[in-house]
N, C-alpha and C positions, 0 to 999 in steps of 0.2 A: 648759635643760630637760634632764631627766635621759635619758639615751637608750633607757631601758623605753619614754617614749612614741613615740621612733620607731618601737621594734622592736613596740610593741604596735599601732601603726596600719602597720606591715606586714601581722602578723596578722592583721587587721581588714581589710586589702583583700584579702589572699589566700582569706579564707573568704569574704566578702561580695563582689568584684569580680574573678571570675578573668579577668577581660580584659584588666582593668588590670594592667601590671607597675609593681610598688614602684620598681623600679631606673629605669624610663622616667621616673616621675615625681619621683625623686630628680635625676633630668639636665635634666631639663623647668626644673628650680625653682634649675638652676645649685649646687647643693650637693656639696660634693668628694667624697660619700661615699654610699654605698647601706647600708653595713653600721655599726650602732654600739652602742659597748660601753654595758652595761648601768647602769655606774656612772660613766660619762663624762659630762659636763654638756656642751649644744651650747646655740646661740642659739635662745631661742625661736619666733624668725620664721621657721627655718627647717620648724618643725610647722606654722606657720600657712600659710605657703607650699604645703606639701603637700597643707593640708588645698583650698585654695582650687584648686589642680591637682585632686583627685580631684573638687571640683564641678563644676568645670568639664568634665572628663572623661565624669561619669558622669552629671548633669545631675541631680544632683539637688540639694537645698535644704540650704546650709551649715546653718544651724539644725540640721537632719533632721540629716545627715553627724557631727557635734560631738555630738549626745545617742546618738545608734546607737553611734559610736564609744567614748562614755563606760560604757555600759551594758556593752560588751565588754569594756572595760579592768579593770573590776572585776575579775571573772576571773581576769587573764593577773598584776592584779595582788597578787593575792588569793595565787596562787601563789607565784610570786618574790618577796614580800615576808612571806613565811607566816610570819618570826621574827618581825613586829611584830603577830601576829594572834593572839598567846600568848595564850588567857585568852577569846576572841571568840567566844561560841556561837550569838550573836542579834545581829539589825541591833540593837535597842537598846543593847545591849555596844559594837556596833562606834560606834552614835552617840556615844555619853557618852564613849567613849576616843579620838575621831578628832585632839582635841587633842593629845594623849600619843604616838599615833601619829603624827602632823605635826612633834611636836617631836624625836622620837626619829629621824625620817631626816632633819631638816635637820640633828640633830648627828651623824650618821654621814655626813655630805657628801653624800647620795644626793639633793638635789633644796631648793626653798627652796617649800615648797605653804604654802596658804592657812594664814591662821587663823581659824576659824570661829568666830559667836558663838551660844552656842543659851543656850533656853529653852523646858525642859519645864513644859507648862503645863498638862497632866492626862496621868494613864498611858498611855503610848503614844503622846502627841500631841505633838511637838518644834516650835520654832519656830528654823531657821536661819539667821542671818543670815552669806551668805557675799557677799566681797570679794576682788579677788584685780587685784595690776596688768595680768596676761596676761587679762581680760577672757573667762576660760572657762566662761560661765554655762549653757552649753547641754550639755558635757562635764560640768561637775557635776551637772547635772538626772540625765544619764545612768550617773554614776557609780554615783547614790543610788537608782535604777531597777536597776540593774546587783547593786548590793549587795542590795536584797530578792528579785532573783530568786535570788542565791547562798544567801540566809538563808532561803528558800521564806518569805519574811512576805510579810503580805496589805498594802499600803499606797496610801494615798493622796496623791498628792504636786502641793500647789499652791504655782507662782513666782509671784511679782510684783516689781514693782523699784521700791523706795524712796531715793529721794538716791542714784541710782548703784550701788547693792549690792543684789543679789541675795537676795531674803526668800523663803526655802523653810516652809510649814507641812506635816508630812507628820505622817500618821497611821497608826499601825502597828497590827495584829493580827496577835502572832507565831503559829504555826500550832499547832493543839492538842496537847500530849505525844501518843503513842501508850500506851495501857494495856498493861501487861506481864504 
């Protein structure tokens, strides 16, 4: 896993949990390291590790934890990755290119993310079907929660799981131009 989501579920506890320290739950979870570089690849059980520390910690509900944190990420990711967001004005923009943006950092070595299957099935209205070996169904919810409050769209977003894979229907209403 790429090391933005360490350093973005740092983030995410220091705004959300200032009790918790990162570094405590970095040693808690036996990992050699508190600090990690941006473009470093680590083992993914070392996020899952964490994640399951800060429930523990904080007591609340991994589901909850993994979509709160998704919805953050968006953001921090949003930022630091702003060259692959060339062109992106509207969740729909960012929907229809997520593949191109997926492709585009697994070939700059920065991470190996899903591939998603969608199908627009009336304006606005997406059906996505995601899959992923790292099992992050609850950090996607949030991701895509995360990306309409970036895009200020109004959306609707229902999971369900068919055959093991995550079927997202969401429905957009991007927000009305302002008159000039």
């Amino acid at each position: 896993m790429n090391g933005a989501m360490f350093n973005s579920l740092a983030r995410f506890i220091d705004k959300n949990y200032p009790s918790v320290s990162f570094s405590d739950l970095c040693q808690k979870t036996s990992l050699k390291t508190n600090a990690f570089a941006e473009l470093t690849w680590y083992p993914d059980k070392g996020l899952v590790k964490l994640m399951q520390a800060l429930c523990e910690e904080t007591q609340t509900n991994l589901s909850t934890l993994w979509r709160d944190f998704g919805r953050e990420t968006f953001f921090y990711f949003a930022d630091i990755f702003g060259d692959y967001m060339g062109g992106i004005k509207t969740l729909n923009d960012l929907i229809t290119a997520t593949n191109r943006i997926h492709h585009d950092i697994k070939r700059d070595g920065l991470g190996t993310p899903p591939r998603l299957e969608f199908r627009k099935a009336l304006p606005g209205h997406f059906e996505i079907r995601y899959h992923s070996e790292r099992n992050l169904n609850d950090f996607f919810l949030g991701m895509l929660e995360g990306a309409a409050k970036y895009f200020q769209s109004d959306v609707k977003i229902l999971g369900r799981k068919e055959r093991g894979r995550l079927i997202v229907t969401i429905s957009i209403r991007e927000p009305e131009m302002a008159r000039v």
